[in-house]
C-alpha positions in Angstrom: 1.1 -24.0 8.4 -0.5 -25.5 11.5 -4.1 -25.3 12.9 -3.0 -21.8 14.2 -4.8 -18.6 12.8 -2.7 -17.2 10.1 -0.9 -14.1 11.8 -2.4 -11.4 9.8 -6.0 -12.1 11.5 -6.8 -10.6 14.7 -7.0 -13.5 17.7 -9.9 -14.3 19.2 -9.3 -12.4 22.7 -8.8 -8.9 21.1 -12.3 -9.1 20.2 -13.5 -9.2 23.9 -13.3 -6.1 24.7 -15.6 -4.7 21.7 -17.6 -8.4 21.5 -18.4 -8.3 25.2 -20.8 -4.9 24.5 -24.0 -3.5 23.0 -22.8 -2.6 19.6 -25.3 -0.5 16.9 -24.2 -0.6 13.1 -26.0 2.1 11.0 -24.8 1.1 7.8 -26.8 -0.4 4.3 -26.7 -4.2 4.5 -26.9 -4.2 0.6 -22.8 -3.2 0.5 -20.3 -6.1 0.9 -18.0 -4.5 3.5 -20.5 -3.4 5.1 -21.7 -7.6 5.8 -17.5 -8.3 6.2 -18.3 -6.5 9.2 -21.5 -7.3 10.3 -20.1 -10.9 10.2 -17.2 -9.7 12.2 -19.3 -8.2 14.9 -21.8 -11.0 15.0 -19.3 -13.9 15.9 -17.7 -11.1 18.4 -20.6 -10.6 20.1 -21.8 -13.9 20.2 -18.8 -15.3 21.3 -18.3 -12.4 24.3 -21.4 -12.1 25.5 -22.8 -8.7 23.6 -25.2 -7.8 21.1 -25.5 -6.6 18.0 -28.5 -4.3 16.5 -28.7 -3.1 12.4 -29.8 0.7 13.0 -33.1 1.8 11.7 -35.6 4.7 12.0 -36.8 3.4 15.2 -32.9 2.2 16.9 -32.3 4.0 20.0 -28.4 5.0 20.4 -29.7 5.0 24.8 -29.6 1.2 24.4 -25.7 0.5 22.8 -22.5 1.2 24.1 -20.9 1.4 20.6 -21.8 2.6 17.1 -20.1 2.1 13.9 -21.8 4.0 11.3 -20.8 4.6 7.7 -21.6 8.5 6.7 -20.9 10.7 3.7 -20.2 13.8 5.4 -18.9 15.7 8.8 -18.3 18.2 10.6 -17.5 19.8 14.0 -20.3 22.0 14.9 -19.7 25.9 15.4 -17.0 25.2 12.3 -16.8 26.9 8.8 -17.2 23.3 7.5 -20.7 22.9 9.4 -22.1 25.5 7.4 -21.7 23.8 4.5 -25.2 21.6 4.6 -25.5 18.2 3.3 -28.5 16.5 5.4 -28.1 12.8 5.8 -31.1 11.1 5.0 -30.1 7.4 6.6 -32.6 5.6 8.3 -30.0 5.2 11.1 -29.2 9.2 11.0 -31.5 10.1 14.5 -29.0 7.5 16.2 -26.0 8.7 15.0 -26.5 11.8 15.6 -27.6 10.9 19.2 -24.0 9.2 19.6 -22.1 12.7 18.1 -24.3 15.2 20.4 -23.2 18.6 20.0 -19.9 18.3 19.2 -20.3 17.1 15.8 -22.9 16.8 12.9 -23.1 14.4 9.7 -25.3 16.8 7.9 -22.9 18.7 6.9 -18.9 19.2 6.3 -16.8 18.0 3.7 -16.9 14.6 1.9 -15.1 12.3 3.7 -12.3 11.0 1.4 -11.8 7.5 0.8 -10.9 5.4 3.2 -11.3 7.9 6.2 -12.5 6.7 9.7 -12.7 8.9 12.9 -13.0 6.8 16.7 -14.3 8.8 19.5 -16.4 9.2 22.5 -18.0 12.8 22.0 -20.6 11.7 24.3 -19.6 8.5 26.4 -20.6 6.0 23.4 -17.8 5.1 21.3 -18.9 5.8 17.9 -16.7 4.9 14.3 -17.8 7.0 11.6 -16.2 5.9 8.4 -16.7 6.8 4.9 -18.4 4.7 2.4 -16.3 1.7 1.3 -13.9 -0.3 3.0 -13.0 3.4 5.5 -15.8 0.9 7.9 -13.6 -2.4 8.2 -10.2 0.2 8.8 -12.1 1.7 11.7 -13.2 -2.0 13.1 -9.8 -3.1 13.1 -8.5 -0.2 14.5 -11.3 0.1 17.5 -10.6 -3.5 18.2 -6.9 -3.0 18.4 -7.8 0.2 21.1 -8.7 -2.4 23.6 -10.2 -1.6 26.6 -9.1 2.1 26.4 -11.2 2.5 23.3 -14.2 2.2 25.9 -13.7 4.8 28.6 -14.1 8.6 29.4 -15.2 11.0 26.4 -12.9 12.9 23.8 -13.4 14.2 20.2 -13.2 11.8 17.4 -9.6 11.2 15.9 -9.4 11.1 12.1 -7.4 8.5 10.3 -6.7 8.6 6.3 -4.8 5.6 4.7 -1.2 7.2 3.4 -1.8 5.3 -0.3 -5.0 4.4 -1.1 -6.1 0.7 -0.5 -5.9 -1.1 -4.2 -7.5 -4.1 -5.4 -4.5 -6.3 -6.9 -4.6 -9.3 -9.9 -3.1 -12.3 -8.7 
């Protein structure tokens, strides 16, 4: 092998487009994807020119152009689902739902299943919401893949399940 990245990982210009912004993550440090991909969006944005903010109580979603959060639960509003309740007590929960609007709620719906991720702009800010595990470093990969196009105009966020579920292999 030569001094080249290895082809699996992502090269370093498909990260401009997401490492050249604001970026909010409203996710718990403590998990260990979660850091994968705080270190994945901190040498983005340092090397393109954006920033990147851990969402708290006080984070403000008027300030970022994207958020990645990781959420237990949602819903469209106005659906059947969004009458089941299920109110998400995250410190980062004000910003997220600030990113979703009206369109959509995380205080309520089904589970999300493992691994699932929806991309969107329901209000102009791209926003990832992923489930708990590694659902967050899916939706990374795929909003970095998106390009430019992943940044412009508004739509509903698309859902994406993994077909098997991801396994940890012995070696």
């Amino acid at each position: 092998m030569t001094g080249d990245a290895h082809p699996m990982w992502l090269p370093d210009e498909v990260w401009r487009p997401l490492g050249s912004r604001r970026v909010l993550l409203a996710a718990d440090l403590d998990d260990a994807v979660v850091r994968t991909v705080h270190a994945e969006l901190s040498n983005a944005t340092s090397r393109w020119g954006g920033s990147l903010t851990v969402a708290d109580e006080r984070t403000s979603v008027d300030e970022h152009d994207v958020v990645l959060a990781v959420v237990t639960h949602a819903a469209g509003r106005g659906t059947i689902a969004a009458r089941d309740e299920h109110p998400c007590a995250a410190p980062w929960a004000p910003a997220v739902r600030t990113a979703l609007g009206d369109r959509m709620t995380i205080d309520a719906g089904a589970p999300l299943q493992d691994g699932m991720f929806g991309i969107g702009r329901p209000t102009g800010v791209t926003t990832v919401l992923a489930a708990p595990g590694a659902a967050l470093l899916h939706g990374l990969r795929t909003l970095v893949r998106q390009g430019e196009v992943a940044f412009v105009g508004t739509d509903d966020l698309l859902w994406d399940l993994p077909a098997q579920p991801v396994r940890r292999l012995d070696h």
